[in-house]
N, C-alpha and C positions, 0 to 999 in steps of 0.2 A: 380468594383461592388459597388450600389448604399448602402449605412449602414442607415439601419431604427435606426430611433429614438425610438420607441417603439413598446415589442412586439408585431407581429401579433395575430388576434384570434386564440385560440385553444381551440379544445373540453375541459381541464381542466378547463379554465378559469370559466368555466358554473356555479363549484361549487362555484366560489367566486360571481360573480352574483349572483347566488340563493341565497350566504348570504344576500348579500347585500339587496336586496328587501325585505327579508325574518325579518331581524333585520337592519334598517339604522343606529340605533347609533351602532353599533360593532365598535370596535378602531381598526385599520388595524393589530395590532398585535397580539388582538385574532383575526384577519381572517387569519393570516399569521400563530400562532399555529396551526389553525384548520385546515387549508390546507396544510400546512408542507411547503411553502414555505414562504422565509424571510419575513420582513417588506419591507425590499428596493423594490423587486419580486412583493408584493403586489401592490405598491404604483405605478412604472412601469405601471403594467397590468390598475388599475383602473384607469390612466392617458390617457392610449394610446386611440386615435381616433377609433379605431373597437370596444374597449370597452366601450368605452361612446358611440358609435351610439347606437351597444346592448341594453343598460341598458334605453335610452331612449326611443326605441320602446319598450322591456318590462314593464316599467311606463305606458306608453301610452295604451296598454294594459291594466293594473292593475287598471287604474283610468278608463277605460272604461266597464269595468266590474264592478264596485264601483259604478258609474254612472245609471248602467243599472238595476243594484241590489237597489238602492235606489229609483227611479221613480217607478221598479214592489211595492215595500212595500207604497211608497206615494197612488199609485191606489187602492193596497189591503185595506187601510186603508179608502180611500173615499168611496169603495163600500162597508162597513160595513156600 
């Protein structure tokens, strides 16, 4: 049987995501009090390859709505 290096996705993981997006400077061990699991656990999770693919399409996301949010108030702004 093949041994992952790092965990798979799991629905949990979501809430360390949404910190992360949420506050980027948090030190991984308030994300690890606030989720109840270790530092090590943490560190793990936000290494593994499913969870950076995640966190990149989320970004990706978040600056496209920034994006799209900023060009609507540039328009509002010219048509005053």
């Amino acid at each position: 049987m093949e041994r992952r290096h790092y965990p798979r996705w799991q629905r949990r993981h979501e809430a360390i995501l949404r910190m992360i997006l949420e506050k980027p400077r948090l030190a991984r061990a308030e994300i690890a009090a606030a989720t109840r699991y270790s530092p090590w656990q943490v560190s793990r999770i936000i290494n593994s390859p499913d969870f950076r693919a995640r966190f990149e399409q989320m970004r990706a996301v978040i600056n496209q709505e920034l994006a799209h949010r900023y060009v609507e108030r540039l328009t509002q702004e010219k048509e005053r």
